[in-house]
ZAMI-15844 format. One line per field, with one value per residue: y, z negated, x negated of N, C-alpha, C in turn. Coordinates in nm, 2 decimals. Layout:
ny = (Y, ...) .
nz = (Z, ...) .
nx = (X, ...) .
cay = (Y, ...) .
caz = (Z, ...) .
cax = (X, ...) .
cy = (Y, ...) .
cz = (Z, ...) .
cx = (X, ...) .
// end
This chain:
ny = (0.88, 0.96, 1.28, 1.49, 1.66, 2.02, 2.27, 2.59, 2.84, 2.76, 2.59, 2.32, 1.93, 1.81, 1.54, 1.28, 1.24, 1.07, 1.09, 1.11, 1.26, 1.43, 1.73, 1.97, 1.99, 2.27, 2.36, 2.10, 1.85, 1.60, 1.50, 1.28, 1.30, 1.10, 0.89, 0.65, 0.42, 0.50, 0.70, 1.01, 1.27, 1.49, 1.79, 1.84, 2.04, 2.17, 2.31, 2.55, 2.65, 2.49, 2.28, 2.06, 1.87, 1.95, 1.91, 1.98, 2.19, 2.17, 2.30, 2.21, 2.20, 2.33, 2.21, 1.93, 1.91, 1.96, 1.64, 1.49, 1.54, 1.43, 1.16, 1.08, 1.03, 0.90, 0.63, 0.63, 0.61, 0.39, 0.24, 0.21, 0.09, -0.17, -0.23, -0.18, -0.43, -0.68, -0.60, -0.67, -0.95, -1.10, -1.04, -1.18, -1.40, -1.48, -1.47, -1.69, -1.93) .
nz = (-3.01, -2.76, -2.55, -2.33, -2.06, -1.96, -1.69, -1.82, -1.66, -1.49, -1.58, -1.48, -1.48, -1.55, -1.64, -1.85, -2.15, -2.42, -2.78, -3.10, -3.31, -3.52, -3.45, -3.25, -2.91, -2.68, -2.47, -2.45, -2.51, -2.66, -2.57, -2.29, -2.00, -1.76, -1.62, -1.67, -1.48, -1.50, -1.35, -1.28, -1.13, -0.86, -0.90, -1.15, -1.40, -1.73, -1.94, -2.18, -2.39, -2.42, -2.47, -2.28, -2.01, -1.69, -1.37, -1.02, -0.82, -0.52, -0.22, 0.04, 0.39, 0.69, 0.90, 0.75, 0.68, 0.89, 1.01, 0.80, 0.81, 1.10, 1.05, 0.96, 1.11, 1.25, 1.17, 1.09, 1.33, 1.42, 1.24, 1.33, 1.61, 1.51, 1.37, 1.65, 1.81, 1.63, 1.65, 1.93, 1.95, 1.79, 2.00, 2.26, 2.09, 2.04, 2.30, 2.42, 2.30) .
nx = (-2.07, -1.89, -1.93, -1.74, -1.82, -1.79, -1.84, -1.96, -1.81, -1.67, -1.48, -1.50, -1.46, -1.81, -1.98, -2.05, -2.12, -2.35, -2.33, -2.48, -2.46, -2.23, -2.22, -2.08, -2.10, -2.17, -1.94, -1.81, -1.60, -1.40, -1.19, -1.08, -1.11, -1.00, -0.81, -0.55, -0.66, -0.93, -1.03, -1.10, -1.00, -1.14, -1.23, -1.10, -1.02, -1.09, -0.87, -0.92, -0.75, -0.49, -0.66, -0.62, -0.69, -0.69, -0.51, -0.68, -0.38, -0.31, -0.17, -0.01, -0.12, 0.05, -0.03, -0.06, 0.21, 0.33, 0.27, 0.35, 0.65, 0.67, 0.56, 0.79, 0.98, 0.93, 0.91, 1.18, 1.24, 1.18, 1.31, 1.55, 1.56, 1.45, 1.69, 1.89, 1.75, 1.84, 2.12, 2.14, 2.02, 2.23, 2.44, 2.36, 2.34, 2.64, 2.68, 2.62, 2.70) .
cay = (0.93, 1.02, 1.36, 1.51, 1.81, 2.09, 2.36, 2.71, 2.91, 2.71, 2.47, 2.16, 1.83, 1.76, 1.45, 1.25, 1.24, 0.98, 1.18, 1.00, 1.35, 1.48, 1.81, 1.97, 2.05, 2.34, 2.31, 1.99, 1.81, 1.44, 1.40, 1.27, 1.37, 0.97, 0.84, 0.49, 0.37, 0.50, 0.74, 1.16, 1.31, 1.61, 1.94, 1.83, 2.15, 2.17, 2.43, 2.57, 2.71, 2.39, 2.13, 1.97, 1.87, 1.99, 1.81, 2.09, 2.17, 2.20, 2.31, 2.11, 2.27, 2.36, 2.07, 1.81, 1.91, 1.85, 1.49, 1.41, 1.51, 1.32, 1.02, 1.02, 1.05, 0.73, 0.56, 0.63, 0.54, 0.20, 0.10, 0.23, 0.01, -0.33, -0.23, -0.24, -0.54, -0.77, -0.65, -0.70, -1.09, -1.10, -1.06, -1.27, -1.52, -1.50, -1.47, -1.80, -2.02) .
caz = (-2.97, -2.61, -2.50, -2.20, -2.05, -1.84, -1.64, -1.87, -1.57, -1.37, -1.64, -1.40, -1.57, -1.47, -1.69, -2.00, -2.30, -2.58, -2.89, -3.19, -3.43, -3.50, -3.38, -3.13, -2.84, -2.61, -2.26, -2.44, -2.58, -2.67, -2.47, -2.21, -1.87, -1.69, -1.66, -1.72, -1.39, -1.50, -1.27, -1.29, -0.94, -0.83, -0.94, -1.26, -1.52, -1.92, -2.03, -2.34, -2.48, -2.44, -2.52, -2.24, -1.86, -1.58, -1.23, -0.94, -0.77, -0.39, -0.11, 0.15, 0.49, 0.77, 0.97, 0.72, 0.67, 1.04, 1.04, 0.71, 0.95, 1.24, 1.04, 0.91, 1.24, 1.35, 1.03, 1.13, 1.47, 1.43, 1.17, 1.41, 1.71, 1.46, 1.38, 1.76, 1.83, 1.55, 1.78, 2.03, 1.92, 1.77, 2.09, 2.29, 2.05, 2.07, 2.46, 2.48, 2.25) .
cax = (-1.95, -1.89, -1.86, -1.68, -1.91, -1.75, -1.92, -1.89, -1.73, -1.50, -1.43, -1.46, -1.57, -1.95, -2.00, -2.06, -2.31, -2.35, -2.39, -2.47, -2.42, -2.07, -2.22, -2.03, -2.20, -2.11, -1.87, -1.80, -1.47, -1.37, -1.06, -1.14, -1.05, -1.04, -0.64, -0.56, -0.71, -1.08, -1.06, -1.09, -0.96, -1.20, -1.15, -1.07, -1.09, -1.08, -0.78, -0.98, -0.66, -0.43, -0.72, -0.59, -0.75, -0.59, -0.56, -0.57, -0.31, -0.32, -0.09, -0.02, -0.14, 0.12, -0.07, -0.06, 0.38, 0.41, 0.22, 0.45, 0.80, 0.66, 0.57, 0.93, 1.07, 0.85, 0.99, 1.32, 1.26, 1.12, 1.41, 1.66, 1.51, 1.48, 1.86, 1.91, 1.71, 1.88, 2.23, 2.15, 1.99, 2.34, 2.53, 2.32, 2.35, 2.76, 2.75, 2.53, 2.84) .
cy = (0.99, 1.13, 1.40, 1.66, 1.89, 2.18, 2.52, 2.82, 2.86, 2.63, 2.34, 2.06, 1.79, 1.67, 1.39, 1.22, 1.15, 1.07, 1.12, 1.11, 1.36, 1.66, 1.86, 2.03, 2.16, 2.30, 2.18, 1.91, 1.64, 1.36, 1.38, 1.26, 1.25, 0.94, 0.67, 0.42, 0.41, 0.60, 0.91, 1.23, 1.48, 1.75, 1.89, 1.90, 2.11, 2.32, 2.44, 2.58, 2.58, 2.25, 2.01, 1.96, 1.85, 1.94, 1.93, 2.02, 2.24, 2.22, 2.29, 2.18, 2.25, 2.22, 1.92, 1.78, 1.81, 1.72, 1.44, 1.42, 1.43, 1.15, 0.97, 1.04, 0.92, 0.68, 0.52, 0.54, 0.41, 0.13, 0.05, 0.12, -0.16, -0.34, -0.32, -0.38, -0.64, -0.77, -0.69, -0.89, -1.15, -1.16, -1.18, -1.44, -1.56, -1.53, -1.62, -1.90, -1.95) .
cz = (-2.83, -2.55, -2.38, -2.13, -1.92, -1.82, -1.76, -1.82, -1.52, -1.47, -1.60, -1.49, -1.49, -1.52, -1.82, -2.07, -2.39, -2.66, -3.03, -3.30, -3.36, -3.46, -3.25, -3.04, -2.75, -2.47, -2.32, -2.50, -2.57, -2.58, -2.31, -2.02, -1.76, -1.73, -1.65, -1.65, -1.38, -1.43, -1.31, -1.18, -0.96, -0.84, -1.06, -1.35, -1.65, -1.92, -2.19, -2.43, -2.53, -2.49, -2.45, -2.12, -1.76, -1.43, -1.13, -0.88, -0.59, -0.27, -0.01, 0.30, 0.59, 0.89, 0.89, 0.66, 0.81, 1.09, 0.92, 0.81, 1.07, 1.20, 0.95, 1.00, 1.32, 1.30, 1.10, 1.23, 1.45, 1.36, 1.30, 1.54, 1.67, 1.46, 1.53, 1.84, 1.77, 1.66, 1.83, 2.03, 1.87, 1.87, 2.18, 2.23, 2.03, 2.20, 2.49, 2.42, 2.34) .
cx = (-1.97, -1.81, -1.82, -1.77, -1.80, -1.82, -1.87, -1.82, -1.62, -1.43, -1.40, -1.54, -1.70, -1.99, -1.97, -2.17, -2.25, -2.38, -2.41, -2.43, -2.29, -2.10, -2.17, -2.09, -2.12, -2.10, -1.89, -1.67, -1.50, -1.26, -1.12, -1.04, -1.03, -0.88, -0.68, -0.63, -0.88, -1.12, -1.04, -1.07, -1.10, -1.17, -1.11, -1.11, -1.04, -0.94, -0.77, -0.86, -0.59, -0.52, -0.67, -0.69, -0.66, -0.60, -0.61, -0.50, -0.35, -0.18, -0.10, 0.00, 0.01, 0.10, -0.06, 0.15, 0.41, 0.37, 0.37, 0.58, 0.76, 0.67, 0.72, 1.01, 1.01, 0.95, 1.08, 1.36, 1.27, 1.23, 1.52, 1.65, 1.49, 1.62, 1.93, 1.90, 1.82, 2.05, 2.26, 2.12, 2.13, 2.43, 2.49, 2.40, 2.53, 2.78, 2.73, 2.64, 2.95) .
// end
C-alpha cells in the first residue's frame, strides 16, 4: 500500500513509501496529494483535521498585477489594430471595383 509522508511541522508533502503492513506509519496518510494530471504543486500541506491536502495559496505581487493590466492592454490593442486592418482591406477593396 502506498503511503503519502508529510513533514510533522509544516505539514508539507515530502514523499512516498510502499508499505506492505496495514500499520500506520506517522506524518503519513493514504490520500494522496497528486491531481489527475500526476502532478502535486509545491507547497502542498496535509490539513490533519479535514484529512484533506491543501494547495497554498499565494498573492499575486503588485508587479506581477501591473504585467497582467499591461498584457490586457496589448490584447486589446492588437485586436483593435486587426479590427482596423480588415477595414481598412475592406475599403480598399470597394475603392478598387
Amino acid at each position: 500500500m502506498k503511503r503519502y509522508l508529510y513533514d510533522a511541522e509544516t505539514k508539507r508533502f515530502t514523499g512516498t513509501v510502499d508499505s506492505d503492513s496495514d500499520e500506520t506509519l506517522e506524518n503519513s496518510t493514504e490520500i494522496s496529494p497528486f491531481d489527475a494530471d500526476g502532478q502535486a504543486r509545491i507547497g502542498t500541506w496535509f490539513d490533519v483535521d479535514s484529512q484533506t491536502w491543501k494547495v497554498p495559496t499565494t498573492e499575486s505581487t503588485q508587479d506581477q498585477r501591473l504585467f497582467m493590466n499591461l498584457s490586457q492592454n496589448v490584447a486589446t490593442l492588437q485586436s483593435m489594430v486587426m479590427m482596423q486592418n480588415q477595414q481598412l482591406a475592406q475599403l480598399m477593396t470597394k475603392e478598387a471595383n
